[in-house]
Residue, then its C-alpha position, 0 to 999 in steps of 0.5 A: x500500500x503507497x501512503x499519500x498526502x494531498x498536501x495544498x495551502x489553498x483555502x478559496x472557492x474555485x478551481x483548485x478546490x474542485x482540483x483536490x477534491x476530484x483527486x481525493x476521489x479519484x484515489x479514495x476507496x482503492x486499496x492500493x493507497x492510504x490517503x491523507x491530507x494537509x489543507x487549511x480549513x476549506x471546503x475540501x478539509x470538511x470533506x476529507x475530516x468527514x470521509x475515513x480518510x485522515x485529515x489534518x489541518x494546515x494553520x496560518x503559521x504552519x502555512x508561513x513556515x511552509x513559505x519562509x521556514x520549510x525546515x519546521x514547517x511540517x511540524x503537525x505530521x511529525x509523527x507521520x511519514x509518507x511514500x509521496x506527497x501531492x504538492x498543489x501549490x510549489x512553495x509547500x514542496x521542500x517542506x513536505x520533503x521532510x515527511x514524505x519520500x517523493x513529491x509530485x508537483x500539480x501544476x495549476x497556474x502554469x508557473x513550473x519554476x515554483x515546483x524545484x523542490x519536487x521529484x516530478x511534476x504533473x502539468x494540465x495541458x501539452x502546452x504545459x508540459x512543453x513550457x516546462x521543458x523550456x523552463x529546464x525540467x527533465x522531460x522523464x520527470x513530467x507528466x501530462x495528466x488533464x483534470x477529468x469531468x464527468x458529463x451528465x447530459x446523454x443527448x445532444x443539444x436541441x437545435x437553438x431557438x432565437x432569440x439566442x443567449x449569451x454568458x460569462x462567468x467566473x470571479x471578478x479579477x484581472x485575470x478573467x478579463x470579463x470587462x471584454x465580455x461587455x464591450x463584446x455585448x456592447x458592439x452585438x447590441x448595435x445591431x442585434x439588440x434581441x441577444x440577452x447578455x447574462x454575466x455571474x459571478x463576484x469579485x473585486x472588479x465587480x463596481x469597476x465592471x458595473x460601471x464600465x457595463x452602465x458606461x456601454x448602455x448596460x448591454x449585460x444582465x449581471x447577476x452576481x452569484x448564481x448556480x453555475x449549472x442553472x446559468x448554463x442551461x440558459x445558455x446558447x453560447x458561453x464566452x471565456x475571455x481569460x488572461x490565462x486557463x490552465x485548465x478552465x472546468x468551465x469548458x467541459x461543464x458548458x460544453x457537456x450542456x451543449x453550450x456553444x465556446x467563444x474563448x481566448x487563447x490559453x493553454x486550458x482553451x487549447x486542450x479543451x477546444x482541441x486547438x480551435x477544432x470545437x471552437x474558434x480560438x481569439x485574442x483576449x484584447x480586441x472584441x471585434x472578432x467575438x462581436x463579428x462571431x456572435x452576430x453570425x450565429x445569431x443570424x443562422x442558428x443551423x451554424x450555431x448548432x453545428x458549434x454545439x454539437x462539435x462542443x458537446x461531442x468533444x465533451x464526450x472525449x475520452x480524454x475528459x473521462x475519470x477514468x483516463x485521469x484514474x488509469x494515468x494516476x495509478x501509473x504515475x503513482x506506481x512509478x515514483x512510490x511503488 
């Protein structure tokens, strides 16, 4: 049996969040692991304190000794020694060294100059692990292993009625770049004013992007929080305007609902959409090109749902599938514990 620590400092909603908790079924339950974790209060720490697995929890100064002091920063697993540790954020990894015999890094932001420390590292997309090569990691030591989702909707999206409705969504930050959202609606309602923009979410952006939305004519219906999975079912398109998706769970999500992707270039986009074959890749600075796309569609539903079927049905790709990402854990796990 590999003994394994999930071992991360993140404690936000959001991406990684889902990340750990995937991973902790993904390994729970097997027989050939005995798993634990070492996460701050969070979302994922209930989870695990309430599974059989163990738990323990990473305090404000544990996570500055983790930074700044590594030597004593795994000062509460003492008593503990494990075979590998699952390193989610890179500066945790020379202190979790000291507790376990091999770290395996999960690259989440793209930055693999933060996982030095680590014996391998596991990268999100292709794109990644080529950056992490030109970044002077060993190619034997990556690993290219994508988040997995598991798609609810069996049948194929309807053919759209008009008129059409488009969305974004996620937090309000610079790297979400969803100001571009509102300029996009904006050069839409010019000329297609029966389009209903809808934007969810939250975040300290949030009153620069009402005002910016106000400045436009309100061209978008921000809603604030919302239940993604309802906003979806809204949706006839979803636009992802992002700096950066390393991987982005809100491609296969939309396009497991047959939600037509209107998304920047990033590594995420680039491995979901299969390199712009289920959908056209853009820029992440000029509006036009989406404006121009959306029109488009608005005016020949056939071709939108043309781009709805090639969505959902790359959705269904078996690189998504849990038990792709089970199969290349277990070989990876293996490999560096067994």
């Amino acid at each position: 049996m590999i003994k394994v620590l999930i071992a991360t400092s993140d404690r936000s909603a959001g991406g990684i969040q889902r990340a750990l908790a995937d991973q902790a079924s993904l390994l729970s339950g097997d027989a050939s692991y005995e798993i634990s974790s070492l996460s701050p209060s969070s979302a994922f720490f209930d989870a695990v304190k309430d599974s059989s697995n163990s738990a323990f929890r990473l305090s404000d100064w544990q996570r500055f000794l983790f930074r700044y002091v590594p030597v004593f920063a795994p000062l509460s697993v003492k008593h503990n020694s494990f075979d590998i540790a699952l390193c989610h954020n890179g500066f945790m990894a020379q202190g979790l060294k000291k507790i376990a015999q091999k770290v395996i890094g999960i690259c989440h932001n793209d930055k693999p100059s933060q996982f030095t420390h680590c014996d391998a590292l596991v990268c999100l997309t292709q794109d990644g692990i080529e950056k992490a090569q030109a970044e002077g990691w060993d190619r034997n030591a990556l690993h290219h292993i994508p988040h997995y989702h598991e798609i609810k909707q069996s049948m194929p999206p309807k053919k759209p009625k008009a008129p059409i409705y488009v969305g974004a969504a996620g937090r309000m930050v610079e790297k979400k770049n969803l100001s571009l959202f509102i300029k996009i609606a904006a050069l839409v309602k010019q000329t297609q004013r029966d389009v209903t923009f809808l934007l969810g979410g939250d975040g300290k952006l949030m009153q620069t992007i009402q005002e910016q939305n106000q400045s436009l004519g309100s061209p978008v219906t921000i809603l604030g929080w919302t239940d993604f999975d309802k906003f979806l079912d809204r949706l006839d398109i979803m636009v992802i305007p992002s700096l950066d998706e390393p991987f982005g769970y809100v491609y296969p999500e939309a396009m497991s609902k047959g939600v037509a992707i209107l998304s920047s270039q990033s590594f995420g986009a680039n491995h979901c959409l299969d390199k712009g074959a289920a959908a056209p890749l853009f820029g992440f600075d000029n509006p036009e090109p989406y404006a121009q796309d959306i029109c488009r569609l608005a005016d020949d539903l056939d071709a939108l749902h043309v781009r709805q079927l090639a969505c959902f049905e790359r959705a269904k790709d078996p690189v998504f599938h849990k038990s792709t990402a089970k199969t290349a854990w277990d070989e990876l796990l293996q490999k560096i514990g067994g």
